[in-house]
Structures are given as C-alpha cells and as structure tokens.
NUDREN-300416 format. One record per residue: residue in three letters; z, y, x of N, C-alpha, C, O, CB in turn; residue number from 1. Coordinates in steps of 0.05 Angstrom, whole numbers, m for minus. Glycine has a CB too. Layout:
DRENNU   fidren      npz      npy      npx     capz     capy     capx      cpz      cpy      cpx      opz      opy      opx     cbpz     cbpy     cbpx   lumdo
DRENNU      ALA        Z        Y        X        Z        Y        X        Z        Y        X        Z        Y        X        Z        Y        X     NUM
...
This chain:
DRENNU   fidren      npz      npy      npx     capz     capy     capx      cpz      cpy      cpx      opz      opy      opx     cbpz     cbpy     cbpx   lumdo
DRENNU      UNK      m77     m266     m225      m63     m243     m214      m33     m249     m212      m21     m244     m191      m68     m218     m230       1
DRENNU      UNK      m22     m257     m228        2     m269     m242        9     m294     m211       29     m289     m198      m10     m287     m282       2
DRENNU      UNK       m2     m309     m205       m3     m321     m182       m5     m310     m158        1     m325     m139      m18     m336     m184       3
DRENNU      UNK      m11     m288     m151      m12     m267     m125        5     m258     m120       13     m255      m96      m25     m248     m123       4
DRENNU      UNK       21     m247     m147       50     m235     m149       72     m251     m136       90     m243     m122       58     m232     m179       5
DRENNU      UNK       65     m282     m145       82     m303     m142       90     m308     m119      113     m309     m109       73     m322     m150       6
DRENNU      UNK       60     m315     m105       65     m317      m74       76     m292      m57       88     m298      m37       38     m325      m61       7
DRENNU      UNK       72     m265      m62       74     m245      m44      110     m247      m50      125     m244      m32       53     m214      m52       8
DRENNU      UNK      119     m253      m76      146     m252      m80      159     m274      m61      179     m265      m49      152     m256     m110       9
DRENNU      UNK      155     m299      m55      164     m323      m45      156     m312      m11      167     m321        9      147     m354      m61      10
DRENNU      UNK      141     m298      m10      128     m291       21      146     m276       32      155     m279       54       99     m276       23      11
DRENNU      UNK      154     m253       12      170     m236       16      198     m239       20      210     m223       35      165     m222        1      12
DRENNU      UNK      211     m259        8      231     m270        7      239     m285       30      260     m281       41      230     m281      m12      13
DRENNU      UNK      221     m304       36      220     m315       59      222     m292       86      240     m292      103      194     m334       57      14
DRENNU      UNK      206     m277       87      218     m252      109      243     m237      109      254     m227      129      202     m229      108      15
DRENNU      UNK      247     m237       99      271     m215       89      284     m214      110      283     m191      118      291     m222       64      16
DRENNU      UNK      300     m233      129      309     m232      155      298     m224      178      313     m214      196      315     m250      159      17
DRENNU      UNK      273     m226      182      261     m213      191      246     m191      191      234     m183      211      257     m222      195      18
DRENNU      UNK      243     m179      168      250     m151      157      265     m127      163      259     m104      165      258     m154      139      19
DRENNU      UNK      290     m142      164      318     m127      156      318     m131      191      320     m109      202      348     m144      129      20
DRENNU      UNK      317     m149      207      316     m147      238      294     m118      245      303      m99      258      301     m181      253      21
DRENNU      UNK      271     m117      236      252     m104      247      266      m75      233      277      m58      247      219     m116      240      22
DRENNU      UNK      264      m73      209      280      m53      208      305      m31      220      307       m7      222      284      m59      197      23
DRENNU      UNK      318      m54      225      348      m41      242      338      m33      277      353      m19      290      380      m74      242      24
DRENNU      UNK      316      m41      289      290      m36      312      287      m14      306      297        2      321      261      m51      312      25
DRENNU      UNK      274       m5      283      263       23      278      282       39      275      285       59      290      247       26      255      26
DRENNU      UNK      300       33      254      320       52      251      344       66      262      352       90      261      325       47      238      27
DRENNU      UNK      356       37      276      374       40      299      407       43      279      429       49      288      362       73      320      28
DRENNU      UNK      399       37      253      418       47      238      427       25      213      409       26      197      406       75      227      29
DRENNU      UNK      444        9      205      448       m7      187      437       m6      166      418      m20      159      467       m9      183      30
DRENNU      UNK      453       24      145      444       30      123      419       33      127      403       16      117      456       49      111      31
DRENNU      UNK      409       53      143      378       69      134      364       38      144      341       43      153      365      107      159      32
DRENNU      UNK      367       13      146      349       m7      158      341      m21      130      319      m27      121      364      m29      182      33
DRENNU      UNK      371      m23      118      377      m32       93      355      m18       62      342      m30       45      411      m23       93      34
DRENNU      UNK      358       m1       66      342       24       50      308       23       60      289       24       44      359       60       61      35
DRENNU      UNK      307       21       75      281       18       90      260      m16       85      236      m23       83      294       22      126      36
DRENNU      UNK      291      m31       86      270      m59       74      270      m56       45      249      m62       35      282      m94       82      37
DRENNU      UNK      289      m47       27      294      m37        1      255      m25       m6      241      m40      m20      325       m7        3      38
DRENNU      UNK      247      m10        1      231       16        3      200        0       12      180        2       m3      245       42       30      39
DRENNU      UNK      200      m16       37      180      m33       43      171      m59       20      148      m65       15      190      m43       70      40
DRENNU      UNK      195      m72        9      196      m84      m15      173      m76      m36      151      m85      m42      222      m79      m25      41
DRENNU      UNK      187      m55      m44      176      m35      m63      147      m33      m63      131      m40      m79      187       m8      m59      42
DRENNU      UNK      145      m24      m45      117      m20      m30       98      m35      m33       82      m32      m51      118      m18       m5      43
DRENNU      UNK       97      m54      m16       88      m86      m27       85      m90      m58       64      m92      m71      111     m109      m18      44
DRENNU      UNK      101      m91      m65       94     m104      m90       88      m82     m106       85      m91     m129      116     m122     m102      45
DRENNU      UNK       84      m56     m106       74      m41     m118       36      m45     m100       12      m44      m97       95      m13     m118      46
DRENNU      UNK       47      m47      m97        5      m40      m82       m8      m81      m71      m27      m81      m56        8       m7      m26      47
DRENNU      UNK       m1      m98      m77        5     m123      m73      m29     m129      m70      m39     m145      m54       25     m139      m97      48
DRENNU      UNK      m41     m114      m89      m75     m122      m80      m84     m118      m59     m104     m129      m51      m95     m110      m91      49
DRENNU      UNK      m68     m100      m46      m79      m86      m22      m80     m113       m3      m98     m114       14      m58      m60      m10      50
DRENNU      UNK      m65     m129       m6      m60     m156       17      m88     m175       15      m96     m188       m4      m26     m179        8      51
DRENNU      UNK      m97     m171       39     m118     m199       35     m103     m225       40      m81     m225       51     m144     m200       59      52
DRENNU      UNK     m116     m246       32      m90     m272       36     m107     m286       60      m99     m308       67      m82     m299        2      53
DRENNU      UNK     m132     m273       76     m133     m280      100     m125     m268      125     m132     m273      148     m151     m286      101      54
DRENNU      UNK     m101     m244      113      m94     m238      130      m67     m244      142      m58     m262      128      m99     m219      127      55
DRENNU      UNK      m47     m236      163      m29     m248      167        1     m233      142        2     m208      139      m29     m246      200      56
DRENNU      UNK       16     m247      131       31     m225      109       56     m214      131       74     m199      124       47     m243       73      57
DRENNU      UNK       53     m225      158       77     m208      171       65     m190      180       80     m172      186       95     m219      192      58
DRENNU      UNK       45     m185      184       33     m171      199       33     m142      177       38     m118      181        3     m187      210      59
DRENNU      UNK       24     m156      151       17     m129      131       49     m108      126       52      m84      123        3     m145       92      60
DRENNU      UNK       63     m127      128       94     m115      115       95     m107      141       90      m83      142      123     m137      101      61
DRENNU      UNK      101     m117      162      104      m85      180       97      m71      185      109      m53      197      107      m79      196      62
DRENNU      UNK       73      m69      178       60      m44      176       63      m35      145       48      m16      143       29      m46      185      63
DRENNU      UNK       72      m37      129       85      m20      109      102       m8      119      102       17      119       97      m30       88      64
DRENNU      UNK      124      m26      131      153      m18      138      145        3      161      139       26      153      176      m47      150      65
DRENNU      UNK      143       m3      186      128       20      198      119       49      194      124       69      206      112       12      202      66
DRENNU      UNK      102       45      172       88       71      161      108       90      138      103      114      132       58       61      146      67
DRENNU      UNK      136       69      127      150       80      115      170       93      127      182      112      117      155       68      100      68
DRENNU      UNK      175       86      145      199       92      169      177      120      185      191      138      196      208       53      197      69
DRENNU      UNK      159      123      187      151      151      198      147      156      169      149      181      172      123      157      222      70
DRENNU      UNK      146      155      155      141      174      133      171      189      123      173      210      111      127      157      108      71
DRENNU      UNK      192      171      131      230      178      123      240      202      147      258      218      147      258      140      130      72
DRENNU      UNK      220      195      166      229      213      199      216      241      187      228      262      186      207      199      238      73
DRENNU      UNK      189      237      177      177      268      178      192      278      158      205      299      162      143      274      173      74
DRENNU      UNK      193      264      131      209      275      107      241      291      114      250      311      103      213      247       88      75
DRENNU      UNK      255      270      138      280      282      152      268      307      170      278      327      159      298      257      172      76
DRENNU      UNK      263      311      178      247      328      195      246      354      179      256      374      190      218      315      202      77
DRENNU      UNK      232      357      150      220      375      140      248      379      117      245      396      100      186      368      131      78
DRENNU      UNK      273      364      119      293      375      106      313      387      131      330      404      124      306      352       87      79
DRENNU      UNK      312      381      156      336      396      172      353      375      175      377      380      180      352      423      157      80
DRENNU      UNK      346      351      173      371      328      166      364      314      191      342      307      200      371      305      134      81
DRENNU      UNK      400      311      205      397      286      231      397      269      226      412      266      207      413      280      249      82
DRENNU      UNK      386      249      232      385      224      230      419      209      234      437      217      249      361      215      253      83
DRENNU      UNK      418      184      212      452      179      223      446      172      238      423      166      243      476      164      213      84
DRENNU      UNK      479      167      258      495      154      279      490      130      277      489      115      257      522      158      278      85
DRENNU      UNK      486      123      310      477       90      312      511       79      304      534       89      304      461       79      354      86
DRENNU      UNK      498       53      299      526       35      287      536       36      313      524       48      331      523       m1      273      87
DRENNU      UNK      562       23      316      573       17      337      570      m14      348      572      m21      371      599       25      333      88
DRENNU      UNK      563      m32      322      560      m55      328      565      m78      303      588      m80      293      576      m56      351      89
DRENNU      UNK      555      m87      298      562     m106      279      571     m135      280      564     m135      304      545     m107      267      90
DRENNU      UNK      578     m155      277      581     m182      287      572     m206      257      585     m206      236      617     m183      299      91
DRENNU      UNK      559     m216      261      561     m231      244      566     m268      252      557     m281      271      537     m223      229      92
DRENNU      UNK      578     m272      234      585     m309      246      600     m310      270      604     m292      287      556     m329      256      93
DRENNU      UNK      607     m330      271      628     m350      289      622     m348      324      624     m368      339      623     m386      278      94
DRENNU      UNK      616     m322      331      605     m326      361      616     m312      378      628     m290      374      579     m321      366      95
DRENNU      UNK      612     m331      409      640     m321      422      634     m289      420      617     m275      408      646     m333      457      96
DRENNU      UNK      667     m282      445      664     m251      450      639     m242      467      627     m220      467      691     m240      466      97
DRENNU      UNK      631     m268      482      611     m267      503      583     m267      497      566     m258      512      614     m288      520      98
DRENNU      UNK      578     m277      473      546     m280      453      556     m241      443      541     m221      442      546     m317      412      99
DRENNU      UNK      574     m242      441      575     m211      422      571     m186      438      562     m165      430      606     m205      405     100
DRENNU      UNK      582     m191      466      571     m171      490      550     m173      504      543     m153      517      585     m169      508     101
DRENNU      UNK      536     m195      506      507     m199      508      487     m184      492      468     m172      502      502     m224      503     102
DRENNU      UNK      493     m186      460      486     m178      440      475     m149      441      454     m137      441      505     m182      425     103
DRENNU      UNK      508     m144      445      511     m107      438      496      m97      471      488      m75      475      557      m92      434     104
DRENNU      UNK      496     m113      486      488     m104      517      461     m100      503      461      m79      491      492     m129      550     105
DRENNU      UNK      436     m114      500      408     m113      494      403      m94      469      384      m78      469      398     m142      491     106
DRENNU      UNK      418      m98      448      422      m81      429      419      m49      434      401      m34      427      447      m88      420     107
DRENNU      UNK      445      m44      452      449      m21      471      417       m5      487      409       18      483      470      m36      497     108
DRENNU      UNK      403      m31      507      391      m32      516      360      m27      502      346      m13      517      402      m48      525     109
DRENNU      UNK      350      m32      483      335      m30      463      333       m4      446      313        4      434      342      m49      450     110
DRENNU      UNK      362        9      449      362       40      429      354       57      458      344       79      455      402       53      409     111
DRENNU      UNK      357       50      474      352       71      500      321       67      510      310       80      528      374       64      528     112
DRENNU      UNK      313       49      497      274       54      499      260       74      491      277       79      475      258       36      483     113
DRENNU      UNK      249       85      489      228      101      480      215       91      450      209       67      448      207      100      505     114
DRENNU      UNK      210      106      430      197       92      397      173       66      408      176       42      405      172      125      374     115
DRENNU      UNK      160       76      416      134       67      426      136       42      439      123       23      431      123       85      444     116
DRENNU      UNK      154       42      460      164       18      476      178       m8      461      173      m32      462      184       29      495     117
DRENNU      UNK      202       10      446      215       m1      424      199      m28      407      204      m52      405      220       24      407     118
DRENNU      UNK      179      m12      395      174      m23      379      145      m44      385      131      m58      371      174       m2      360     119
DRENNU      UNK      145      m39      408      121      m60      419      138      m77      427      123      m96      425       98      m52      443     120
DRENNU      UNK      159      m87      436      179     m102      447      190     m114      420      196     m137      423      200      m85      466     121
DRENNU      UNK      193     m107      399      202     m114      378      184     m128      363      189     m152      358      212      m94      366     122
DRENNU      UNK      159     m117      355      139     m139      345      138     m156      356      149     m177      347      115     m136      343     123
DRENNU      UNK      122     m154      389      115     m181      411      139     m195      414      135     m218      407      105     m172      443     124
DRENNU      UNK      158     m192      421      175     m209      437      203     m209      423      221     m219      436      176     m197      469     125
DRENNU      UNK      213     m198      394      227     m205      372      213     m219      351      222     m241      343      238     m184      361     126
DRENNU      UNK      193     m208      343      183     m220      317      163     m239      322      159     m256      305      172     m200      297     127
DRENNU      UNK      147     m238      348      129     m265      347      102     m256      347       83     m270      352      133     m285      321     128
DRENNU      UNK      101     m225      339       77     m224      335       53     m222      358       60     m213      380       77     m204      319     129
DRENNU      UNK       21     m233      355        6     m231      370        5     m209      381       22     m193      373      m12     m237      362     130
DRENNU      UNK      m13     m198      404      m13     m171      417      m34     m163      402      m37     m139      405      m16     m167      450     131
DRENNU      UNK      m57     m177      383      m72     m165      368      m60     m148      342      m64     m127      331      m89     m183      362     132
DRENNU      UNK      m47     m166      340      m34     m157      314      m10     m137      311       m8     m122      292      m25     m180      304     133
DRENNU      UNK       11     m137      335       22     m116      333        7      m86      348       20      m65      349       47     m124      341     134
DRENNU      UNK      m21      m89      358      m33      m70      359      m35      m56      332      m32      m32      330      m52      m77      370     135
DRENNU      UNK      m42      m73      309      m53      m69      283      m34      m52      278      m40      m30      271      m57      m91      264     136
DRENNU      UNK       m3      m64      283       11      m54      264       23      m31      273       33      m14      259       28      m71      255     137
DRENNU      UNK       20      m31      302       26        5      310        1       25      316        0       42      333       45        8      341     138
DRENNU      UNK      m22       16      296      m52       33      308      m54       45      332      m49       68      335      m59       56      293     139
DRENNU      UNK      m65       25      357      m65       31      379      m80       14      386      m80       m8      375      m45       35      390     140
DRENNU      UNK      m98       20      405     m118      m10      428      m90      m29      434      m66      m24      434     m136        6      474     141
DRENNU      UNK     m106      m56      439      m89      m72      449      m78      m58      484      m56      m59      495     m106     m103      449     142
DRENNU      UNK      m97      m49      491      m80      m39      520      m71      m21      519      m63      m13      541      m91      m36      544     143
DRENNU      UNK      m66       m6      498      m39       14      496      m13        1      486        9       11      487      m44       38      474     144
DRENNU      UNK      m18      m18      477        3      m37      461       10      m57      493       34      m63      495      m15      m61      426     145
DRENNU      UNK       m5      m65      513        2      m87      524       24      m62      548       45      m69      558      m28     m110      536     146
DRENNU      UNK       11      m38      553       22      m14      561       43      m14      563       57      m25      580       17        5      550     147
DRENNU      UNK       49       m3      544       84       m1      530       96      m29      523      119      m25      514       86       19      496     148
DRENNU      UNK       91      m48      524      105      m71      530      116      m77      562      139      m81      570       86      m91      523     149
DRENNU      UNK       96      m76      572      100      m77      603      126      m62      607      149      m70      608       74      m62      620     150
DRENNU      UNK      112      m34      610      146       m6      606      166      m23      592      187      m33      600      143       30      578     151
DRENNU      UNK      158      m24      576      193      m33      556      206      m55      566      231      m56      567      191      m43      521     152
DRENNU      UNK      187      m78      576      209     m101      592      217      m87      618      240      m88      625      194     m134      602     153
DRENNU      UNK      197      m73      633      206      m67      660      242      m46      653      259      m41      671      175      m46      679     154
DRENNU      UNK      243      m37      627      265      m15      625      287      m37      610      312      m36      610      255       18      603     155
DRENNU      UNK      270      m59      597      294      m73      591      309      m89      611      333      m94      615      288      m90      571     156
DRENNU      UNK      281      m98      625      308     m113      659      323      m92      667      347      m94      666      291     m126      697     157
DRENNU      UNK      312      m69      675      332      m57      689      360      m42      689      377      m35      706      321      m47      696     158
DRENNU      UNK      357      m41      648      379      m35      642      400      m61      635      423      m56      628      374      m17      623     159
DRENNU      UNK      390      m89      636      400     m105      632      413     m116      656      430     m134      653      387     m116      620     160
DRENNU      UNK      406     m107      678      425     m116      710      452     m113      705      468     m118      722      420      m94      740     161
C-alpha cells in the first residue's frame, strides 16, 4: 500500500503543471486555479485506492479536478458569492511582447467559450487527452465531446482572426 502512495505521489508531482494549466481552464482565475489544484491534490491522495493503475492517472485527476471545480461553483452558488475577476494576465519568463499578445489573445479567446466547449478544447487539444478519455472526464458520449470540440475550434478561429 505504502508503494501506491509512492507512485500516486511521484505521479502527482510530475503533473502538477499540467494541473495548475487545466485548472486556470476551469477557473479562469489564478488564485481559485491555485486552490483548486491544492483541493484536487487532497483528493487524490485521500481516496488514492480509488485509482486503478490500469487506468490512465491523467485522466483520473481531471476528473477529480473537474468534479471539484463544479462542486466550488454549486457551493458559490448556494452562498450568493461571485465568482472572482478574471486575471488580467500573467507573464511568466523571458518572452517577447509578441509571444505575450498571442498568449493573452487565445487566453482571451478561450474565457469567451462556453464551459462545455472550454473544456473539451482544453483536455483534447491542451492536455493531450484522447477523445475517449476526455469524454470520461466530462461524462458525456464521445459525440457530445467530439460536438463541442468542433464548436469550440470553429469559435476559437473565429475569434482568433
């Protein structure tokens, strides 16, 4: 057991950037992305049996993270609380002004999707994931998932002209 722990810790670790990416997708928000992989962490390694090890472990953590992030919306919801203010932008590392308005352009472009769209665009075509699998991870048929992919590039070219 002691060895399961081990790996899910080194597994987990190893994501973390891509975590904290998929996060800030959902949330649209630094802190609450921050708090949210904090919380998904948690999660995991509190319930760590739950993981089969023939399954994929990116696949399982976003769907923690996922199911924790609607669980923070309804919880905001049922206190009266707005959701914060999108960042304005962040920069990290040595890149031109022109990588940083590209950036914030798709960035931009990405908060003006739809949840649904959002986040099928974000598994598939940020994180890598299969179209089986980020079906999994947003409980939906694969052709509701290939659906809202379609939408979401056709809204990401067009807001990207």
């Amino acid at each position: 057991m002691t060895a399961l722990i081990e790996q899910i810790r080194e597994l987990i670790v190893s994501l973390l950037p891509r975590l904290r990416r998929f996060a800030r997708t959902l949330t649209r928000n630094a802190h609450d992305a921050d708090d949210l992989v904090q919380l998904s962490v948690e999660r995991a390694l509190l319930r760590y049996e739950q993981w089969r090890p023939d399954a994929r472990f990116e696949s399982w953590m976003f769907g923690i993270m996922r199911n924790a992030w609607i669980d923070e919306v309804r919880a905001r919801r049922r206190r009266g609380q707005v959701l914060a203010p999108e960042e304005s932008g962040e920069h990290v590392g040595d890149r031109s002004s022109e990588a940083r308005v590209e950036t914030m352009a798709v960035q931009s472009a990405m908060n003006e999707l739809p949840d649904e769209q959002r986040l099928a665009v974000a598994l598939v075509l940020v994180e890598g994931l299969s179209y089986k699998e980020a079906a999994a991870v947003m409980e939906v048929p694969i052709g509701t998932l290939t659906s809202r992919l379609a939408r979401g590039r056709e809204t990401l070219q067009r807001l990207l002209q």
